[in-house]
VOTI-167586 format. One record per residue (C-alpha): residue number from 1; residue in one letter; y negated, z, x negated. Coordinates in nm, 4 decimals, decimal comma. Each point is the difference from the previous one (the first is absolute). Layout:
<atoms>
+------+------+----------+----------+----------+
! resi ! resn !        Y !        Z !        X !
+------+------+----------+----------+----------+
!  NUM !    A !        Y !        Z !        X !
...
+------+------+----------+----------+----------+
</atoms>
This chain:
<atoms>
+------+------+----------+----------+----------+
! resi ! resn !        Y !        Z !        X !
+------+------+----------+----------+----------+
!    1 !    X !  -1,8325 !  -0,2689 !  -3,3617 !
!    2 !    X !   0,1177 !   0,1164 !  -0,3810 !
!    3 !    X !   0,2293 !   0,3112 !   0,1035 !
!    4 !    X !   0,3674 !  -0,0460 !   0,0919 !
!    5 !    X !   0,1567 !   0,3378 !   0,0233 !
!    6 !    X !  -0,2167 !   0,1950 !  -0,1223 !
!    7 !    X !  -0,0300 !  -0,2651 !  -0,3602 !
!    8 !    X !  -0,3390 !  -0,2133 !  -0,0713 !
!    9 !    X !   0,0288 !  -0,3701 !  -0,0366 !
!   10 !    X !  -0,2668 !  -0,2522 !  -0,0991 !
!   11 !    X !  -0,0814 !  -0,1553 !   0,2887 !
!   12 !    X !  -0,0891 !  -0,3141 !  -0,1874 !
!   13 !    X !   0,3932 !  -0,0351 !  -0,1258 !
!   14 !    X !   0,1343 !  -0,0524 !   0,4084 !
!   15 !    X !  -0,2709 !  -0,2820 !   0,0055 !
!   16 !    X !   0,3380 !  -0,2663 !  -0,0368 !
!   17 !    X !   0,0559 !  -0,1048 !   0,3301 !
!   18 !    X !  -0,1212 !  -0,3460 !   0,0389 !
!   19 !    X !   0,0016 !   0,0560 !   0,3815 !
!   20 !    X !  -0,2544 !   0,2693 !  -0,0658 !
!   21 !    X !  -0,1786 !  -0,1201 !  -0,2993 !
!   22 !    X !  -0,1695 !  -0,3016 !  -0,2454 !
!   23 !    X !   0,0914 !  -0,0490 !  -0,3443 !
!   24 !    X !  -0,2450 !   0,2383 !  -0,0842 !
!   25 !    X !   0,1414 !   0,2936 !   0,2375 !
!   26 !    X !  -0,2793 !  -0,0342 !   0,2499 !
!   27 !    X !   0,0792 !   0,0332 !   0,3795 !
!   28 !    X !   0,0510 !  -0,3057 !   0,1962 !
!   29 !    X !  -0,0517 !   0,1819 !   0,3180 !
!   30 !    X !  -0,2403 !   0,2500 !   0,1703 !
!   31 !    X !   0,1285 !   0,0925 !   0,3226 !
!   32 !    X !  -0,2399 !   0,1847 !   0,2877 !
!   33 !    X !   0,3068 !   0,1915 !   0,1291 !
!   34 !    X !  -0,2254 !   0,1425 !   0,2918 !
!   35 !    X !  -0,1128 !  -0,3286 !   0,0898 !
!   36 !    X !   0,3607 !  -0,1668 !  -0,0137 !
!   37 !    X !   0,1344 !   0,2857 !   0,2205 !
!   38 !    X !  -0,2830 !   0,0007 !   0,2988 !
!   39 !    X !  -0,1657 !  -0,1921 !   0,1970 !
!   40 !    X !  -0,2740 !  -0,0204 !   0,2425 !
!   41 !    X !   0,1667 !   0,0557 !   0,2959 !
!   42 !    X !  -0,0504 !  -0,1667 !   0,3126 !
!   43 !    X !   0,0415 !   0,1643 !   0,3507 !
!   44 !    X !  -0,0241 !  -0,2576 !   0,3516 !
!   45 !    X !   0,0515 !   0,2400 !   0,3318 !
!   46 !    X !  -0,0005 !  -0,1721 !   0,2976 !
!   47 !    X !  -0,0028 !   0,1248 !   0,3907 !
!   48 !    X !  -0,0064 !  -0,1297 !   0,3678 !
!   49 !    X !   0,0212 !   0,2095 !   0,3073 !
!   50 !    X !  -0,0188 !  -0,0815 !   0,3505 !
!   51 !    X !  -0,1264 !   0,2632 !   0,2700 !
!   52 !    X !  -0,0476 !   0,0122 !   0,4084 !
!   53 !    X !   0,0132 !   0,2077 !   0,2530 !
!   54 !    X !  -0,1344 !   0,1055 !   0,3480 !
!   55 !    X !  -0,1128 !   0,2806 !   0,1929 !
!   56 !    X !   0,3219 !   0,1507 !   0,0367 !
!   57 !    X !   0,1119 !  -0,0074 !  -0,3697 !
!   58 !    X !  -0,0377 !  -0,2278 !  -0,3412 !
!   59 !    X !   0,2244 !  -0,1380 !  -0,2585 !
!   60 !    X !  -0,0023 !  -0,1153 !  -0,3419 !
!   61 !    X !   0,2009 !  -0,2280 !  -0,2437 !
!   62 !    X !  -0,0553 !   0,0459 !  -0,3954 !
!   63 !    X !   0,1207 !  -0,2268 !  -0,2737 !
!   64 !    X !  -0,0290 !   0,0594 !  -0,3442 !
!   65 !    X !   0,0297 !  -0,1924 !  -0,3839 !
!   66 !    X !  -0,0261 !   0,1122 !  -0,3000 !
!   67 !    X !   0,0763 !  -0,1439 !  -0,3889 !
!   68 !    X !  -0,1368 !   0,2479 !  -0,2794 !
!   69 !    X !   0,0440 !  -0,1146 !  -0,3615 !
!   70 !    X !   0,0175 !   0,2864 !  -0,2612 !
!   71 !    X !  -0,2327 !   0,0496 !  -0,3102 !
!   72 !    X !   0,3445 !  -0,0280 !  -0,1738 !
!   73 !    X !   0,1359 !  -0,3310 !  -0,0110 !
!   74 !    X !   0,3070 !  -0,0469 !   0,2016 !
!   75 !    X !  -0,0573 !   0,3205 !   0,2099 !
!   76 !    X !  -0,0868 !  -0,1117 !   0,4022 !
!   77 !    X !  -0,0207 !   0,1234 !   0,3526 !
!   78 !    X !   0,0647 !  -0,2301 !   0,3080 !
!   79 !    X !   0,0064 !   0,1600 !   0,3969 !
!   80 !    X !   0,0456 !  -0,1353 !   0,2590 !
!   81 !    X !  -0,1266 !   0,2413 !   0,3548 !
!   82 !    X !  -0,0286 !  -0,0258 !   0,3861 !
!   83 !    X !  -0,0730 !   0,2468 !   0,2160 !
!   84 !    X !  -0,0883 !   0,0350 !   0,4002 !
!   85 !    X !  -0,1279 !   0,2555 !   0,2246 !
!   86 !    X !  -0,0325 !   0,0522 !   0,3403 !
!   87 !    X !  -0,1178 !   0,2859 !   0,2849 !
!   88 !    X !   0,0107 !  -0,0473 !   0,3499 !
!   89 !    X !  -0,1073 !   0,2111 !   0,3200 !
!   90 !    X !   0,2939 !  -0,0855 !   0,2197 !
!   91 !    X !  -0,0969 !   0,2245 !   0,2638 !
!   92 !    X !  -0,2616 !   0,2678 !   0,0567 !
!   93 !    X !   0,2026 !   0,2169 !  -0,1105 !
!   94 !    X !   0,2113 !  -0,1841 !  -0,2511 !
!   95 !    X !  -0,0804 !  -0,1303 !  -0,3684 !
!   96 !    X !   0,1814 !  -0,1331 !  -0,2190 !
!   97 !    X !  -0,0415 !  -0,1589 !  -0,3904 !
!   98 !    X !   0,1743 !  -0,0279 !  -0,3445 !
!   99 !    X !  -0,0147 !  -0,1975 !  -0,3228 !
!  100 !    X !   0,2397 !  -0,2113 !  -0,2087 !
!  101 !    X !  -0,0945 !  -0,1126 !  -0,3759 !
!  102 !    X !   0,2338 !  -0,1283 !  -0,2404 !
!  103 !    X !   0,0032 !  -0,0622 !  -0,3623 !
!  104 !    X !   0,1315 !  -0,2235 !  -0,2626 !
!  105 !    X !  -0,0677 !   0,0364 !  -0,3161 !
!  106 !    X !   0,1490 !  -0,1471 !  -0,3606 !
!  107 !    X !  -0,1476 !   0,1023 !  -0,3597 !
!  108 !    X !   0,1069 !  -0,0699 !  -0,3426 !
!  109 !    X !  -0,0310 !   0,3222 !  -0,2169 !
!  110 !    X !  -0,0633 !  -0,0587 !  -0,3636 !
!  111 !    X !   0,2198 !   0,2055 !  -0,2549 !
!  112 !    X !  -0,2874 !   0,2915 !  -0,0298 !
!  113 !    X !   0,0837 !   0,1490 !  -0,3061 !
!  114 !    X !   0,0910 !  -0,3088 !  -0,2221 !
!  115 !    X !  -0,3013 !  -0,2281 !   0,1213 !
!  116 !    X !  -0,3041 !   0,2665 !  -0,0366 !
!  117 !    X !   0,1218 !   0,1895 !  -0,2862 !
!  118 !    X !   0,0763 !  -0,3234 !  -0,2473 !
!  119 !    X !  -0,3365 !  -0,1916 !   0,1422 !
!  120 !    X !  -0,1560 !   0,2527 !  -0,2354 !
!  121 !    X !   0,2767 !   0,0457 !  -0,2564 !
!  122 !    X !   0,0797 !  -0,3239 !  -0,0615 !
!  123 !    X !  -0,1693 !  -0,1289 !  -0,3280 !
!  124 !    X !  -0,2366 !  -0,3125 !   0,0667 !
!  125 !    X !   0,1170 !  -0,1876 !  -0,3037 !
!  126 !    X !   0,3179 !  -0,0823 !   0,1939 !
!  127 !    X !  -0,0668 !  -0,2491 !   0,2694 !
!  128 !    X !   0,1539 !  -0,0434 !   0,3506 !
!  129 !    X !   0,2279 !  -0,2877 !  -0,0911 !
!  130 !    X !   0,0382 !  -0,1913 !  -0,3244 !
!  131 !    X !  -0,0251 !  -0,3813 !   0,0185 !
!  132 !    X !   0,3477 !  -0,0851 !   0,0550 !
!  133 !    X !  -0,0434 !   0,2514 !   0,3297 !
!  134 !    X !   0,2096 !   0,2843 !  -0,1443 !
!  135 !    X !  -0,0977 !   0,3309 !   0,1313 !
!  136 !    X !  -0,2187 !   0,2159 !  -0,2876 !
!  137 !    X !   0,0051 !   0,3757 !  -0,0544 !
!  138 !    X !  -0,0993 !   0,2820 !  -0,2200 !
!  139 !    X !   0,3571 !  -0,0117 !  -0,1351 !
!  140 !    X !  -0,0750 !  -0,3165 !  -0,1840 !
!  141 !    X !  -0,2354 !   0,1645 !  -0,2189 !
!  142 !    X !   0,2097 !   0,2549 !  -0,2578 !
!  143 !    X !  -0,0094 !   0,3509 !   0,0320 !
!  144 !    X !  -0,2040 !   0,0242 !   0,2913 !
!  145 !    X !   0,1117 !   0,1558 !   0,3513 !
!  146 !    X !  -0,0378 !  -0,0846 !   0,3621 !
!  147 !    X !   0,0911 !  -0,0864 !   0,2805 !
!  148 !    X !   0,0988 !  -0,3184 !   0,1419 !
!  149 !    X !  -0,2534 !  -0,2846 !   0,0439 !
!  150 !    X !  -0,2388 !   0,1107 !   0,3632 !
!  151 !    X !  -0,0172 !  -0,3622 !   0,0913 !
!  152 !    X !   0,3367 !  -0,1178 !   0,0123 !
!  153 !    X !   0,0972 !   0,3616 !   0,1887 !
!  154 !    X !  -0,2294 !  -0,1123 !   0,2767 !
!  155 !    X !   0,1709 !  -0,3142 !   0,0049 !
!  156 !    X !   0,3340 !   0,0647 !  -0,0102 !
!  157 !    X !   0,0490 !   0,3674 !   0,1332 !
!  158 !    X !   0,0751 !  -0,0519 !   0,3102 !
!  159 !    X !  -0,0825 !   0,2899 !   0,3020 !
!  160 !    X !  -0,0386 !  -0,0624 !   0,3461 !
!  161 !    X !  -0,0616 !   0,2416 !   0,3068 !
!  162 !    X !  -0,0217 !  -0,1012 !   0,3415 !
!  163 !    X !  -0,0694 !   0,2265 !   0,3154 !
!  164 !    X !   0,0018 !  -0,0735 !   0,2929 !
!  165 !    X !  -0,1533 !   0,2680 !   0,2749 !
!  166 !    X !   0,0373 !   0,0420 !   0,3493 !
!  167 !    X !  -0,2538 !   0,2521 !   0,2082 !
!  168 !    X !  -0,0642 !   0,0039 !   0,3560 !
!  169 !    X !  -0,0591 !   0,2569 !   0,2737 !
!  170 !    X !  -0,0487 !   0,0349 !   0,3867 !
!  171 !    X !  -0,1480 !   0,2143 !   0,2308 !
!  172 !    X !  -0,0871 !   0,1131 !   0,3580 !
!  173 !    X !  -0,2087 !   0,1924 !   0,1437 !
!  174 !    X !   0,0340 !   0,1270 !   0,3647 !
!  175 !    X !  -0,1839 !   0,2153 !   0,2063 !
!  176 !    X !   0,1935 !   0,2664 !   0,2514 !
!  177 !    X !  -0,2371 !   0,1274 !   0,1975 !
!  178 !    X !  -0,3450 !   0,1326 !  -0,0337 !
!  179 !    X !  -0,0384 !   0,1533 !  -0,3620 !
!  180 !    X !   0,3462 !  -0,0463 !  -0,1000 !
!  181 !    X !   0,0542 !  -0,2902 !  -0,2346 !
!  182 !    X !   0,3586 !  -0,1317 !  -0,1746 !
!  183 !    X !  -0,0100 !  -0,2095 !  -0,2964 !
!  184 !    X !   0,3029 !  -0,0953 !  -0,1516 !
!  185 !    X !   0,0554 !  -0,2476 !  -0,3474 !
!  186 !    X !   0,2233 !  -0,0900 !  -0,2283 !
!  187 !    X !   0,0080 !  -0,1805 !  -0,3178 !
!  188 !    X !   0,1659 !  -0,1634 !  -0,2609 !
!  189 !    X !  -0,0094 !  -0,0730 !  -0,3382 !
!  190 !    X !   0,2840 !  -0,2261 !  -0,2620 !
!  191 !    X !  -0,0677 !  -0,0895 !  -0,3635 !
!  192 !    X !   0,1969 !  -0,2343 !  -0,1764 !
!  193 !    X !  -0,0117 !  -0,0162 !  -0,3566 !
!  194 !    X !   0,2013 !  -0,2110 !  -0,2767 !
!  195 !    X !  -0,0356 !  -0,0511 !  -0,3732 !
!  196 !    X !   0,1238 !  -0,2456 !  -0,2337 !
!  197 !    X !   0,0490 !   0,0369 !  -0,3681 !
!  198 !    X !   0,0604 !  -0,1992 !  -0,2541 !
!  199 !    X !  -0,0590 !   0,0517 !  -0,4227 !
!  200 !    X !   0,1506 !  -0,3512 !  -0,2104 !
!  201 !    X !   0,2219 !   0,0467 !  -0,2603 !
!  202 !    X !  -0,2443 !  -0,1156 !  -0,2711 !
!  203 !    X !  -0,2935 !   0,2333 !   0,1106 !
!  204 !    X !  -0,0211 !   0,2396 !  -0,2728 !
!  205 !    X !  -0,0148 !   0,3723 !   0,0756 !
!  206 !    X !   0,0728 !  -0,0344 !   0,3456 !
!  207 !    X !   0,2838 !  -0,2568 !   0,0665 !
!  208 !    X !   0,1698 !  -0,0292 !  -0,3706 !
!  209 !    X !   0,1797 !   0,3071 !   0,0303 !
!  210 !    X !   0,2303 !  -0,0414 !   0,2994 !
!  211 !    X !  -0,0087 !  -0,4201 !  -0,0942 !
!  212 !    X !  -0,1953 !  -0,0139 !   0,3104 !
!  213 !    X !  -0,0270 !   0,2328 !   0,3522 !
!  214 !    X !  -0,0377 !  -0,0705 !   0,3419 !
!  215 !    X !  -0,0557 !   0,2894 !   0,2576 !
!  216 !    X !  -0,0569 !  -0,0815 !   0,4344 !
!  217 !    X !  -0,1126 !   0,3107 !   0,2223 !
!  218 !    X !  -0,0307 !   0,0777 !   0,3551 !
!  219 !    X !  -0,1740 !   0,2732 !   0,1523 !
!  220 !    X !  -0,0548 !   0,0539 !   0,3931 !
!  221 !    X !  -0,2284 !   0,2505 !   0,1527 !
!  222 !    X !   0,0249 !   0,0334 !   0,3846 !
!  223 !    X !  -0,1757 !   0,2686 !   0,2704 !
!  224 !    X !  -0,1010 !   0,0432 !   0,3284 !
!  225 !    X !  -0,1815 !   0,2689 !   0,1635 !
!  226 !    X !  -0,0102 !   0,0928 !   0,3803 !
!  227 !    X !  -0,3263 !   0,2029 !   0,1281 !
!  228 !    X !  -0,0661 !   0,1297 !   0,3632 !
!  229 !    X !  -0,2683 !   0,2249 !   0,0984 !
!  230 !    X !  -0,0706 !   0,1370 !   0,3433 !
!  231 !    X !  -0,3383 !   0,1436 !   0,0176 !
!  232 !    X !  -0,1571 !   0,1721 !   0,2795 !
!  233 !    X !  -0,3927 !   0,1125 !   0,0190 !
!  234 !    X !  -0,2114 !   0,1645 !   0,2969 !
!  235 !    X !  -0,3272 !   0,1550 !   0,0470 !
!  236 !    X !  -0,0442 !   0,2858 !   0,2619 !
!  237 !    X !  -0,3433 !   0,0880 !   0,1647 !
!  238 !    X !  -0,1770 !  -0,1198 !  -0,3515 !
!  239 !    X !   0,0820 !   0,3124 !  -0,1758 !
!  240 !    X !   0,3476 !  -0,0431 !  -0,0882 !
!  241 !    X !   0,1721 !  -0,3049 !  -0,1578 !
!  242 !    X !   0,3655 !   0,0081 !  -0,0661 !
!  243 !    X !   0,1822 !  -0,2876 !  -0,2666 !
!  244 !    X !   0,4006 !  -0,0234 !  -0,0078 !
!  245 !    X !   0,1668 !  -0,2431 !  -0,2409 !
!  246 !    X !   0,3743 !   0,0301 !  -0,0240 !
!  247 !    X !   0,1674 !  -0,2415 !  -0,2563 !
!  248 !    X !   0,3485 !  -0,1457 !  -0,1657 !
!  249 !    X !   0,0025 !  -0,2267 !  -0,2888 !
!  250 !    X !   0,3536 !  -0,1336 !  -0,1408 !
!  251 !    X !  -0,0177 !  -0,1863 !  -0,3378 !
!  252 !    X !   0,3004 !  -0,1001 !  -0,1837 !
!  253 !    X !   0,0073 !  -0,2175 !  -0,3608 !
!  254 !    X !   0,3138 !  -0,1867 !  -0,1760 !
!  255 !    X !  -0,0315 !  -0,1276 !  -0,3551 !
!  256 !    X !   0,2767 !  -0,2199 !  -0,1571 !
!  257 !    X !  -0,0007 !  -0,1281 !  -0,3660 !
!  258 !    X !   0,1837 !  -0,2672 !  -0,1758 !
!  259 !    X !   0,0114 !  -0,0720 !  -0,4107 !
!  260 !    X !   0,2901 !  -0,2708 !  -0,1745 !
!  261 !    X !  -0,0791 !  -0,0787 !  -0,3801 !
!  262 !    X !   0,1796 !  -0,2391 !  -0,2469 !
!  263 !    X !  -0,0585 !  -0,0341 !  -0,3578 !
!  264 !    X !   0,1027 !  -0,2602 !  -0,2845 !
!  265 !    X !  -0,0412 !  -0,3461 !   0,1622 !
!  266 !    X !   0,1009 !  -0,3177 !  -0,1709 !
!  267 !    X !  -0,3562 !  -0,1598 !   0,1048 !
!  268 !    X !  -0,2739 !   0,0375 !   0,1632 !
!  269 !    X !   0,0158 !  -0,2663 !   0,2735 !
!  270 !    X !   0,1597 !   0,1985 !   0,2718 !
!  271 !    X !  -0,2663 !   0,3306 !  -0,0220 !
!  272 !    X !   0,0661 !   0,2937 !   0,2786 !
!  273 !    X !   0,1394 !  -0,2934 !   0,2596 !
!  274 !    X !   0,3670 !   0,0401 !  -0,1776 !
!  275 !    X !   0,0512 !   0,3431 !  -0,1219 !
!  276 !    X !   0,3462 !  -0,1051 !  -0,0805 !
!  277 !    X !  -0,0989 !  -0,2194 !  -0,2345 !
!  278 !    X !  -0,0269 !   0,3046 !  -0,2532 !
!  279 !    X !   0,3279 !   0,1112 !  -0,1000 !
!  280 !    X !  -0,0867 !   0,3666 !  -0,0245 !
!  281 !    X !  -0,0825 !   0,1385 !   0,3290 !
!  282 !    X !  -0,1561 !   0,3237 !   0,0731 !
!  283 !    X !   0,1340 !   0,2397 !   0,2536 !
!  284 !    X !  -0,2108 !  -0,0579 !   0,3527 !
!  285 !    X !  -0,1439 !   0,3382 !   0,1550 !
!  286 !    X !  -0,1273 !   0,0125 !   0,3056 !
!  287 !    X !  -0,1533 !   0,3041 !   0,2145 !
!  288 !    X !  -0,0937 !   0,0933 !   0,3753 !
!  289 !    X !  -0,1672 !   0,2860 !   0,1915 !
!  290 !    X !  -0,1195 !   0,1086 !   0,3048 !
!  291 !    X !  -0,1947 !   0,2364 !   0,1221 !
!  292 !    X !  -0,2002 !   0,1138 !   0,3468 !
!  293 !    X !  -0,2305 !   0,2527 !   0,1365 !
!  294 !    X !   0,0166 !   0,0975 !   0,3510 !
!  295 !    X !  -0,3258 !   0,1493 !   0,0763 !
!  296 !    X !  -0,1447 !   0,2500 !   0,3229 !
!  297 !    X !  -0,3393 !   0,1529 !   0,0461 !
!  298 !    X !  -0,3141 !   0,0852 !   0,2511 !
!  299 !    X !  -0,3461 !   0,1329 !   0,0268 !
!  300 !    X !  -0,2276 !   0,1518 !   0,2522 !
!  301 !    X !  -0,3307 !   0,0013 !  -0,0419 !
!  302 !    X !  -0,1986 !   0,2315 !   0,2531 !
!  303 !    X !  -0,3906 !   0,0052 !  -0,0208 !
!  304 !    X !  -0,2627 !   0,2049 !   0,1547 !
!  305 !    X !  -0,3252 !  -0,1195 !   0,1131 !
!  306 !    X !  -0,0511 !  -0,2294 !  -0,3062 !
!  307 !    X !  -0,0153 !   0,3080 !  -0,2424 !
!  308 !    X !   0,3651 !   0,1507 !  -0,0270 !
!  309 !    X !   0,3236 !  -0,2099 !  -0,1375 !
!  310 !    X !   0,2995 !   0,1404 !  -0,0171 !
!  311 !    X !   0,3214 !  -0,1954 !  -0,1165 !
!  312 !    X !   0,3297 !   0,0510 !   0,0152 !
!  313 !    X !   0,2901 !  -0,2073 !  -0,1734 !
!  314 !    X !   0,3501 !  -0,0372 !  -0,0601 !
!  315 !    X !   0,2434 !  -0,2093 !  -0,2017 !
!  316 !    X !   0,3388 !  -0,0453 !  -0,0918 !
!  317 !    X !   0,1503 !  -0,2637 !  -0,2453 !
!  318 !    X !   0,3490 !  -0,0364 !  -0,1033 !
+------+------+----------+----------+----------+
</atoms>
């Protein structure tokens, strides 16, 4: 604590804060940074399902809580789930069955790089808050460096992301004739995610230099994928079994993105709810692509009295 580019000071001459020290420069405080910035984190998880069926086919409902507290302070998880399947023989010949689940999900993200690194930087002879409930930090103490104070960044950086997800599927399979089978499915699958941002204008470090920022994102994910498979098997006087599968399988994906940012606000009240409360506003971007994949293929398998294989297969993707 005595250099100050690159220049040795006595220590004991910075001992003149009377925030920091007695008469008699001796620290007032002793701060366990570690201790002030985790905590013993508590996790409840809670689920109920309900299930039932019969002989020709079941079903099954799924919901889901959840509320994780991080081992840093502020830092949480909360989802909420449900989900239900089902398969039924509709005929002899017919079955049928999908899924559905869906997701929601919010979490506050702590500021990573400001709350780990200064829980060990920080010096413990500066405490959390004074008396009067000012904020403390290593910048009260001359000469020495660091960041801004771990506990009041948990506090009053403010980042949340929230996703919702959507995933289901359905399928069918029917039989032809004798040996030849058709199963057909399709499925699809939707993420919604959004972040909100917000550093005060008083949080040193992170919010003092743009007087306070505030940043919302949205991202969306969607795809869906369509599957059919015709498959075809026979066995001939025990000595010869012949397998067939011909298949096509169409995916296609679209991803959008979203980001709007404004910078020196006049207080903190409004957050990311009013981004034009900050009179300098970013440029928004935004982004979208799509993509697909058409896919073709088949195999034969031929076998000869349980000792040969031979396969054969083809496919074509574009």
């Amino acid at each position: 604590m005595g250099f100050a580019n690159g220049k040795y000071t006595d220590p004991a001459l910075k001992r003149n804060n009377p925030k920091l020290f007695d008469a008699n420069g001796n620290p007032l405080y002793d701060t366990d940074w570690q201790d002030e910035v985790t905590r013993a984190a508590f996790t409840q998880n809670h689920q109920l399902s309900f299930t039932g069926g019969t002989e020709k086919g079941s079903y099954g409902a799924f919901l889901g809580y959840m509320d994780e507290e991080g081992i840093m302070k502020d830092s949480w998880l909360k989802r909420y789930s449900g989900r239900f399947v089902f398969d039924s023989n509709i005929r002899d010949w017919m079955k049928v069955g999908g899924s559905l689940s869906y997701n929601n999900q919010k979490e506050r993200v702590i500021h990573a790089s400001w709350v780990g690194r200064n829980m060990i930087e920080n010096i413990p002879i500066v405490p959390v808050k004074y008396p009067d409930g000012s904020w403390a930090s290593n910048a009260d103490y001359p000469g020495m460096e660091g960041g801004p104070n771990p506990v009041r960044v948990g506090e009053e950086y403010k980042k949340f992301l929230r996703t919702n997800t959507i995933l289901g599927n359905i399928f069918a399979n029917i039989t032809l004739a004798k040996g030849l089978d058709f199963r057909t499915s399709i499925g699809v699958n939707n993420v919604e995610q959004k972040t909100d941002e917000y550093a005060g204008r008083e949080l040193s470090f992170i919010g003092t230099n743009t007087n306070g920022y505030a940043v919302r994102e949205a991202n969306e994910y969607t795809s869906w994928q369509f599957e059919n498979y015709l498959t075809y098997s026979k066995e001939i006087a025990e000595t010869h079994s012949i397998t067939g599968l011909l298949g096509i399988s169409w995916q296609h994906i679209n991803n959008t993105a979203f980001s709007a940012r404004a910078e020196n606000f006049s207080d903190d009240f409004f957050s990311f709810d009013n981004l034009g409360a900050g009179s300098v506003v970013g440029n928004p971007t935004s982004s979208a692509f799509a993509y697909g994949l058409n896919s073709y293929f088949g195999r034969i398998n031929y076998g000869l009295q349980n000792k040969y294989l031979l396969t054969v297969t083809g496919r074509v993707d574009g």
